[in-house]
C-alpha positions in Angstrom: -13.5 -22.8 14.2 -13.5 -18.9 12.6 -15.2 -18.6 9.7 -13.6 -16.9 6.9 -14.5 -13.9 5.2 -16.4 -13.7 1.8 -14.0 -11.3 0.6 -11.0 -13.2 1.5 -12.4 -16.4 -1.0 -11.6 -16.5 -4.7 -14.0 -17.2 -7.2 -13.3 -21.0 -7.2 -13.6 -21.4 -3.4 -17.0 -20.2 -3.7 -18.2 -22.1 -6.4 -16.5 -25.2 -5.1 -19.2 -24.3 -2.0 -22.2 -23.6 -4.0 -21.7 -26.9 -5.8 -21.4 -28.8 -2.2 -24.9 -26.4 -1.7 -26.3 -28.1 -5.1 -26.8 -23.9 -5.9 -26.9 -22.8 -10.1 -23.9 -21.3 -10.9 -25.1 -17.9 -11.7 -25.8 -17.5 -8.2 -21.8 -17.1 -7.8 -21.8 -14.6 -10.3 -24.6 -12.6 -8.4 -22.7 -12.6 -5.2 -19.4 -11.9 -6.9 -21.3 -8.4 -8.2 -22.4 -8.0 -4.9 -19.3 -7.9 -3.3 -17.3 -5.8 -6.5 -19.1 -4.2 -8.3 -21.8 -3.3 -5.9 -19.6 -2.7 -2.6 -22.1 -4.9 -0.5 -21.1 -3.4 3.0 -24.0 -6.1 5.1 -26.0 -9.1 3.8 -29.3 -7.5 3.6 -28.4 -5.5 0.8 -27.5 -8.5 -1.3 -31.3 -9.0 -2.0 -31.8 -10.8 -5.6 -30.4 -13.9 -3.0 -33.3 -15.6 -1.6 -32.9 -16.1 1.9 -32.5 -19.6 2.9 -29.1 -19.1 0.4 -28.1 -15.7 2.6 -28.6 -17.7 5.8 -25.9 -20.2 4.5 -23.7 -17.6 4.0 -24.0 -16.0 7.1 -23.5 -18.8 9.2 -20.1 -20.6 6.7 -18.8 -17.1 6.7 -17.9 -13.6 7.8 -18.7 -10.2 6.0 -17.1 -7.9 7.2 -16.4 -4.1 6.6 -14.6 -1.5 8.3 -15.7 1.0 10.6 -14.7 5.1 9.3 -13.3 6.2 12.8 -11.9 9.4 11.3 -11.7 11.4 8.0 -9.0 14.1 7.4 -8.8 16.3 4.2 -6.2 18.9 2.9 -6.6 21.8 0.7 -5.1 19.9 -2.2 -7.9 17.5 -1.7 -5.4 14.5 -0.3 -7.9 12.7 2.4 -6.6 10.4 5.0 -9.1 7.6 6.2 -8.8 6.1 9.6 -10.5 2.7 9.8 -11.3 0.7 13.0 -11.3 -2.7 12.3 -13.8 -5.8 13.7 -11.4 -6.5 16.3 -10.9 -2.4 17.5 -7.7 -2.3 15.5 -6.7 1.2 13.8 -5.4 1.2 10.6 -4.8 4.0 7.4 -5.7 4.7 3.6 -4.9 7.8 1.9 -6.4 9.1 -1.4 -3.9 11.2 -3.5 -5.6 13.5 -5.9 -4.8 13.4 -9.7 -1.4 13.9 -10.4 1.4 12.4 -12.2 2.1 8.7 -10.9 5.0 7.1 -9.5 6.3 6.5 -13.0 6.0 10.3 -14.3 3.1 9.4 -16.3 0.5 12.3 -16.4 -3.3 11.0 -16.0 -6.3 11.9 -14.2 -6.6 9.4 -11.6 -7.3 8.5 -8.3 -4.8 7.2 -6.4 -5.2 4.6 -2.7 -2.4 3.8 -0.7 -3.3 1.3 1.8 -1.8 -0.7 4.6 -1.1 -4.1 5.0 -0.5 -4.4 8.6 -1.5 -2.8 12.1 1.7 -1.2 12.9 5.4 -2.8 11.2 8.1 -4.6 13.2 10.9 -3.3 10.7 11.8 0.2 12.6 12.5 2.7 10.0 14.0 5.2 12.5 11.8 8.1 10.3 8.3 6.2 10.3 5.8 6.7 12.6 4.2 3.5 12.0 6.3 1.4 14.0 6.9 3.3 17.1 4.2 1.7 18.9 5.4 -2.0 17.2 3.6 -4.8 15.4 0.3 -5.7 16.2 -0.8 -8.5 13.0 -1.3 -8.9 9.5 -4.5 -8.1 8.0 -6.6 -10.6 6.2 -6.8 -10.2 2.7 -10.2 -8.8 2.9 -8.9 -6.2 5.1 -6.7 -5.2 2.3 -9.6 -5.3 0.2 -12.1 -3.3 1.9 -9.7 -0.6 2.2 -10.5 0.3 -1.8 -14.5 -1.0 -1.9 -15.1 1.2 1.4 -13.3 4.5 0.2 -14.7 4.0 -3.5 -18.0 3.2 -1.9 -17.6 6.7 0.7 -16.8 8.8 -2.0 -18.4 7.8 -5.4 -21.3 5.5 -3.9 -20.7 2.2 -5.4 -19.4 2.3 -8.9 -15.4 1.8 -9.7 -13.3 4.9 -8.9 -10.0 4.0 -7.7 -7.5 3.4 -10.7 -4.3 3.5 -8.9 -3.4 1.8 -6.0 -0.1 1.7 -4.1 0.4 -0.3 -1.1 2.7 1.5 0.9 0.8 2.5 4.0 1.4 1.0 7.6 3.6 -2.1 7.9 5.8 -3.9 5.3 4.0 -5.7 2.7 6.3 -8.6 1.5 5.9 -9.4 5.5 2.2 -10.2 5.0 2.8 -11.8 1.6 0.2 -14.5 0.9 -2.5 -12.1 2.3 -1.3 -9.5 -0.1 -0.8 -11.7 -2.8 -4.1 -12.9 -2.5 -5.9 -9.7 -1.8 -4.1 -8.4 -4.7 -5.3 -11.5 -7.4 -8.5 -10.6 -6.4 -8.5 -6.7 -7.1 -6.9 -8.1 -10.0 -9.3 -10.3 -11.4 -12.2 -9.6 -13.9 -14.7 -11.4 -11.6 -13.1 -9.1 -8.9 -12.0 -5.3 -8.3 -10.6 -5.7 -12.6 -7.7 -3.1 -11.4 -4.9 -4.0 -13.9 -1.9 -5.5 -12.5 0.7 -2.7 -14.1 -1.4 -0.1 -12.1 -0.9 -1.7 -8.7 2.7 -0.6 -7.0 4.1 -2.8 -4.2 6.2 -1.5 -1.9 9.0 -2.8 0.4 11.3 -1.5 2.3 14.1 -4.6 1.4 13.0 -7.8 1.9 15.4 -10.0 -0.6 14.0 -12.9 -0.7 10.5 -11.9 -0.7 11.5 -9.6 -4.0 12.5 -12.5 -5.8 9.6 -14.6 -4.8 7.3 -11.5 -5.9 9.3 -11.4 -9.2 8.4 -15.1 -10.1 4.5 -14.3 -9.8 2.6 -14.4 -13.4 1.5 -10.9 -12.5 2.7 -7.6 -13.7 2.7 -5.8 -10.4 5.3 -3.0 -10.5 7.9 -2.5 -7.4 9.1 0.4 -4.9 11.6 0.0 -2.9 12.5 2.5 0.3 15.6 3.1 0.0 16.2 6.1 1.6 19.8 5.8 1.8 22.8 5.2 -0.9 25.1 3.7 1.1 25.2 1.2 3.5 26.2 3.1 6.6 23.8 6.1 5.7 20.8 3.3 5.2 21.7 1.4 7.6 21.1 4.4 10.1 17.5 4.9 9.5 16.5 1.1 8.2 17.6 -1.7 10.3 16.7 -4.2 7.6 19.8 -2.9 5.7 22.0 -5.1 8.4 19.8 -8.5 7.2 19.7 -7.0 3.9 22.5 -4.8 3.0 22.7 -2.8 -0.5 24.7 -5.2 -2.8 21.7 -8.1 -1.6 19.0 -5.7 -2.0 19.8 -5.0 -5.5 20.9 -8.3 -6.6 17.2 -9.3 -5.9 16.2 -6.0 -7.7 18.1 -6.6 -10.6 16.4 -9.8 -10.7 13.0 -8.4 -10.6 13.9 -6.0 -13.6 14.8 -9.1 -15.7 12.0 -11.0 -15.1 9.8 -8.5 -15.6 11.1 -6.2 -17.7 9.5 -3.5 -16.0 10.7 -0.2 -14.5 11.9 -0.1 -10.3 11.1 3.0 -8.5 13.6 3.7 -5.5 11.5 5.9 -3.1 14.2 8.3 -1.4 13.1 10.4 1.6 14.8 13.8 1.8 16.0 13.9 5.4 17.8 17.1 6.2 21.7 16.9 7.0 20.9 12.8 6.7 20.8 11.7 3.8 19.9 14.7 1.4 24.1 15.8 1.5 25.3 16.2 -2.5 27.7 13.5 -1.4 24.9 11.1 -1.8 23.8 11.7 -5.0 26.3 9.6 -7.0 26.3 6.2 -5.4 22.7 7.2 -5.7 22.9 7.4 -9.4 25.3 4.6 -9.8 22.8 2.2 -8.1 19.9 3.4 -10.1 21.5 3.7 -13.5 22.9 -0.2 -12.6 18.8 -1.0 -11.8 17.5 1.2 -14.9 15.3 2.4 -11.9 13.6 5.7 -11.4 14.5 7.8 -8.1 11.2 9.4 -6.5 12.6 11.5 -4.1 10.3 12.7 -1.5 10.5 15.5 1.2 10.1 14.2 4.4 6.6 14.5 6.6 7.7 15.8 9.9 6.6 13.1 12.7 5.4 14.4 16.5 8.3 13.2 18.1 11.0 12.1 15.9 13.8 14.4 15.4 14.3 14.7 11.6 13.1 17.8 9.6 13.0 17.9 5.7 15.5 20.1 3.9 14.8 23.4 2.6 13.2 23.4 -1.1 16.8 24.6 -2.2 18.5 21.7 -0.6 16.2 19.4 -2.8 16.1 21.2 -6.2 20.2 20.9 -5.8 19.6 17.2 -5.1 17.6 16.8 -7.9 19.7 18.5 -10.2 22.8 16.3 -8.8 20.9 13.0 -9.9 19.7 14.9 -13.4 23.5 15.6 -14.5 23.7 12.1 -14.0 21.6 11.3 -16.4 19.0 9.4 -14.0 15.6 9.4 -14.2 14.2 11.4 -10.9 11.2 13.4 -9.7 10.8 15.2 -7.0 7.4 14.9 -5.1 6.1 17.5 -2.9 4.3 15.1 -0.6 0.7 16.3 -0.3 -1.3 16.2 3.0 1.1 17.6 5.3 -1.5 19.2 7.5 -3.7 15.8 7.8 -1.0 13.5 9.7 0.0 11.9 6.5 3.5 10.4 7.3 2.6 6.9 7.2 0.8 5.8 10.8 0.7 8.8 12.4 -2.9 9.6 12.4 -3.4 6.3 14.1 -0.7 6.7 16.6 -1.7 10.5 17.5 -5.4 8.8 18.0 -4.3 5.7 20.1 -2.0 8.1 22.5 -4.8 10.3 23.2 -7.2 7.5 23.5 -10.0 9.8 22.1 -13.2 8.4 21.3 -13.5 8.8 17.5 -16.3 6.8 16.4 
């Protein structure tokens, strides 16, 4: 039988197991600081436990913590962290510098997006994190550890991260409990005590899984990649708009606003002569005025071997301005960390094709 991971228990689960171990209860809360609030990478370090209660852990569970196979940094101080899993597996975090969030609010922060999944089986015809297909979920403590191990690589082992996102490889709402449960326990004051309202999930359509995401008692917020207005131009680089087509997608959107009462984002990639023609711009609007969303739109990241390029900075200020007289709420993000690979996956995929030996 596996043995599950510390990270991926809750704070009941373990304290059920100390019970059954006849352990005093502030024993949980000294391993629960171990794992948060002190990063605890390997067992040894956890060393106010005595030993015959570390040997019980070690052989009921797992600790695990990923490998740094690769670090890449831009001059605006974006870093891009490649991670080899326990099983080999390659997977992505980025750290944006401080800068205005999602929402246009202006803070000094520090931003993770991480990934939920080695490679996506959705096909986003722009994406280079599909091209080489699905591989698996992660575990909710490989969600986690993407945010201890980059907090605990570049600020030791106190709290740094304020902001997460998870849009990096694969499609969250696929991997939902996992997320869900990584994301109670980043959540939670025994646990990473990140505040729901500063955690963005993102999906690139899943209905159902929306609506189910909507009904949670948490206040996550919600990004959708839309990426096109219309159902034929969508529908050309998303294949989940044929499951999933516009009028669905915002029905369960519209939900989400109403339950939580909380702002959407509608992440819109720039693709030149795509979907970044003037045309666009006003079912555009009228889908994002109908949602009281915000439109991020976002020059695209060139990928090695896909054909699309991102418009010319004119091209997007026009854009911009089309949505503006429209009275929408927009921004437009120049993406940071061109030079480091950062279109979601493609550090990974560039290191799997050349098969280089990065550790």
């Amino acid at each position: 039988m596996t043995k599950p991971d510390l990270r991926s228990q809750t704070q009941e689960e373990i304290r059920r197991q100390f019970q059954l171990w006849q352990e005093p209860a502030y024993r949980v809360t000294q391993l629960l600081q171990w794992l948060y609030a002190r990063r605890a990478a390997h067992w040894g370090e956890m060393t106010n436990l005595p030993k015959s209660l570390r040997q019980r852990l070690t052989e009921t569970y797992t600790l695990s913590w990923p490998e740094l196979a690769l670090r890449q940094g831009a001059r605006d101080t974006t870093q891009k962290f490649l991670w080899r899993l326990a099983d080999g597996a390659l997977i992505e975090s980025v750290l944006i510098p401080a800068s205005p969030s999602l929402y246009g609010e202006s803070s000094d922060r520090h931003t993770l997006c991480v990934s939920t999944q080695v490679g996506c089986a959705y096909g986003c015809k722009f994406c280079a994190s599909g091209l080489d297909g699905w591989k698996r979920h992660l575990g909710a403590e490989e969600i986690i550890n993407q945010v201890l191990a980059v907090e605990r690589t570049e600020n030791g082992r106190g709290r740094w991260i304020n902001n997460l996102v998870i849009m990096g490889m694969g499609e969250p709402l696929a991997n939902y409990d996992n997320l869900l449960k990584a994301l109670r326990i980043l959540n939670a004051p025994w646990g990473g005590q990140m505040g729901a309202r500063k955690i963005t999930v993102s999906t690139s359509g899943l209905a159902p899984q929306i609506r189910r995401l909507a009904d949670e008692p948490q206040q996550f917020r919600l990004a959708v990649s839309l990426h096109g207005a219309t159902d034929e131009t969508r529908a050309r680089l998303m294949p989940i708009n044929k499951k999933y087509p516009l009028k669905e997608l915002a029905a369960a959107c519209a939900y989400y606003q109403q339950k939580k009462g909380r702002m959407i984002t509608l992440e819109y990639i720039l693709i030149a002569g795509v979907n970044d023609g003037l045309d666009q711009a006003p079912p555009l609007a009228k889908l994002a005025l109908g949602l009281r969303a915000k439109v991020n739109l976002i020059p695209y990241n060139q990928v090695e071997g896909l054909p699309w390029v991102r418009p010319e900075e004119p091209a997007q200020e026009a854009f911009l301005a089309a949505l503006e007289r429209c009275k929408v709420r927009a921004t437009l993000r120049r993406e940071k960390g061109g030079e480091i690979d950062a279109a979601c996956g493609q550090l990974r995929l560039k290191t799997e094709r050349q098969g280089a030996n990065v550790a």
